[in-house]
N, C-alpha and C positions, 0 to 999 in steps of 0.2 A: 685223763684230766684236761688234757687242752679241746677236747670237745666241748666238756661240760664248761671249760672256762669261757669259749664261743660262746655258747647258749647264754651262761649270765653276761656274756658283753652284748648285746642284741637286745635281751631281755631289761637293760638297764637305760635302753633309749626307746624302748615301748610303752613308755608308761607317761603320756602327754600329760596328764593331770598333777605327777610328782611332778614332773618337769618344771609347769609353769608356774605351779605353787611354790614351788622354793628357790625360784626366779624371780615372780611377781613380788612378793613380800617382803624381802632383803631391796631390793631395788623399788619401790614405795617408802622404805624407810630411809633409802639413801635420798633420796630425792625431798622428802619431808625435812630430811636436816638441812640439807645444802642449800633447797632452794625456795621451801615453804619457811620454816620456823628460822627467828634471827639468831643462831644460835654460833654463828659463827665469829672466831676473835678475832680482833680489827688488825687488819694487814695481815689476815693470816689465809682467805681466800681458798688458794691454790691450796697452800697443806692441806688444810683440814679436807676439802674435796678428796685430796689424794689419799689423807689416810682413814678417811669414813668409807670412801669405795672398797680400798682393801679390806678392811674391818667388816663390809656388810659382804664383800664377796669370801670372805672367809664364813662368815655368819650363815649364809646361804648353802655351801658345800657342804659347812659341819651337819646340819639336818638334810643335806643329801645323804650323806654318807652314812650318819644314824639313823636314820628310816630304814636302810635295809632289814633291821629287822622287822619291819612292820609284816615287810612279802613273806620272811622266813616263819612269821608269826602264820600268818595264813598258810602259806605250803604244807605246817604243819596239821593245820586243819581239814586238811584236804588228803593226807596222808601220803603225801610225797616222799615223806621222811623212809617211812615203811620200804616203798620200791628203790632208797637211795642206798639202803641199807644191805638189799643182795646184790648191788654191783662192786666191782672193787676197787672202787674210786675210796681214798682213804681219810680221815678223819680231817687232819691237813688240809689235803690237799683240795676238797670240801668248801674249809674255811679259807685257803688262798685264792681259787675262784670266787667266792663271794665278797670277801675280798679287794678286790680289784676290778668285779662286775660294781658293787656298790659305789666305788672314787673315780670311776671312769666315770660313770653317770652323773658325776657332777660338773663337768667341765663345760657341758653349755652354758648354766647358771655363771660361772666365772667368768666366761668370754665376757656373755651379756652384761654385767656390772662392769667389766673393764673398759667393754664401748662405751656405757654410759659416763664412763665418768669423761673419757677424752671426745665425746661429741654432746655431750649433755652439759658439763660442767668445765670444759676446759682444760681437763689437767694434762698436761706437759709433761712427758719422760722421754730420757733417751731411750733410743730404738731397742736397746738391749733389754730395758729395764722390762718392758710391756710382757714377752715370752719367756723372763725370768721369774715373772709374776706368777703367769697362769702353774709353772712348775712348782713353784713355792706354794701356793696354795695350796695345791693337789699332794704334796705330800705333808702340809702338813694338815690333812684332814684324815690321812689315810688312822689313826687309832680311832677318829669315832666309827667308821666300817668296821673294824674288829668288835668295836664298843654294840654294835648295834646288833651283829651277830649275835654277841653272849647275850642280849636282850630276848632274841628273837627266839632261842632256844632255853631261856627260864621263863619266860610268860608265855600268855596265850593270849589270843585274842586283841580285843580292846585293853586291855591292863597293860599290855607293853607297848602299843602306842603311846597311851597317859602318860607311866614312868618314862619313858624318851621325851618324850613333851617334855616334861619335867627335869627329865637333867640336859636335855637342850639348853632350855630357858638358863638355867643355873650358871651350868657352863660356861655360855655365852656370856652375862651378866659381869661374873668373878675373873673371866676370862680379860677384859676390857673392850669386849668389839661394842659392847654397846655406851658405855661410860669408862672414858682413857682410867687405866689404872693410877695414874698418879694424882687422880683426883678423889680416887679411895682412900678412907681409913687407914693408916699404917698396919694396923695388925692384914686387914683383907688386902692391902698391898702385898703383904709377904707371902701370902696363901696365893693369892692369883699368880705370882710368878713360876709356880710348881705347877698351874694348871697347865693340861695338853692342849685349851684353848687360848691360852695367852701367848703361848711356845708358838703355838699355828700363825696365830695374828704376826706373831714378834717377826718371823721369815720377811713375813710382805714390808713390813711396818721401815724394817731395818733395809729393805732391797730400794724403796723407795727413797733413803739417805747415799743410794752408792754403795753400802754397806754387804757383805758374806754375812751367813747368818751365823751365830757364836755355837760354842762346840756343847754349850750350857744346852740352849734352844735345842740339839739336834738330840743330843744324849738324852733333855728328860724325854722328847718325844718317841724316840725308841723305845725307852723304858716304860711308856706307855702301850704304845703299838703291839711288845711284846708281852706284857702283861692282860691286855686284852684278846690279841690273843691265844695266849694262853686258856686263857674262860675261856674263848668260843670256844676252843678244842676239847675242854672236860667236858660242858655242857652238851655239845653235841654228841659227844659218844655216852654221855649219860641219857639221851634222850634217845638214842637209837635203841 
């Protein structure tokens, strides 16, 4: 296993085109709020800087992290699955290199956003807060990588990039990275707090008040992580 976990850690900084894509575009969005459109509230500057950086670099991991099934989407067309199938590397353990090949590969994306925000926009943390960050982030992206696995091994092709497009978007949306949840609806307030992208945001959101993150935040995101998964692990042994 720790070979094949090398291979997807290597294989997750190979890929210049994912990279810049879901670096480029979270960070063009950051920058269109903060510093193109007047969308910011008066004497509020520095917050909202700070928590649209986190919010887009949370935004930017989650679609690292759920793309991996795009590659598992192709591996399988390629019939990788077949040759992974007579070694004895195990179902698991499979799905914890991919894994952690997937949320590793997101960590440039998150640097970059966190530069931007304290050489681009100003924002101001203590020293702790900054490497408290990029940790917070990174795990709470780690269920869309399980999420993207179970993707990768119930579709094929181009149909499970779509469907990931598509509960990207959603996610993100209900989640609050892209419109703060308290400016939702009461009913889609109550649902976005159950999301595993509002949970993820919530980390950053609450480290940038000084704040641990609540044992709410950490419990549903487990209960995600493990429920997804979960799915990877059927789906892939039903697809072997």
């Amino acid at each position: 296993m720790r070979s094949y976990l090398r291979l997807e850690l290597v294989r997750g900084f190979r890929n210049p085109v994912g990279l810049v894509m879901l670096t480029v575009f979270p960070l063009g969005l950051y920058l269109l709020w903060t510093k193109v459109l007047d969308v910011v509230p008066q004497g509020q500057v520095g917050d909202f800087a700070a928590y649209t950086m986190v919010s887009m670099a949370t935004y930017g991991a989650m679609g690292g992290a759920l793309f991996v099934g795009g590659a598992i989407a192709l591996e399988r067309s390629k019939g990788w699955l077949g040759q992974l199938a007579v070694t004895p590397l195990p179902a698991h353990g499979y799905v914890t290199a991919k894994l952690l090949g997937g949320a590793t590969g997101v960590l440039p994306g998150i640097l970059v956003m966190l530069a931007a925000g304290a050489l681009l926009s100003g924002v101001r943390l203590p020293f702790g807060t900054w490497p408290a960050l990029v940790v917070l982030i990174w795990v709470g992206v780690l269920p869309f990588a399980a999420l993207g696995i179970a993707f990768g091994y119930t579709m094929k092709g181009q149909s499970a990039n779509l469907a990931m497009m598509a509960v990207y978007f959603g996610l993100s949306v209900l989640g609050g990275l892209w419109l703060p949840v308290p400016a939702m609806p009461e009913g889609m307030r109550t649902l976005a707090e159950y999301s595993p992208a509002y949970q993820a945001g919530s980390l950053g959101w609450r480290a940038l008040e000084g704040r641990p993150p609540t044992l709410t935040s950490l419990a549903v995101l487990a209960a995600w992580t493990l429920l997804f998964c979960a799915l990877a692990v059927w789906r892939y042994r039903r697809a072997v």
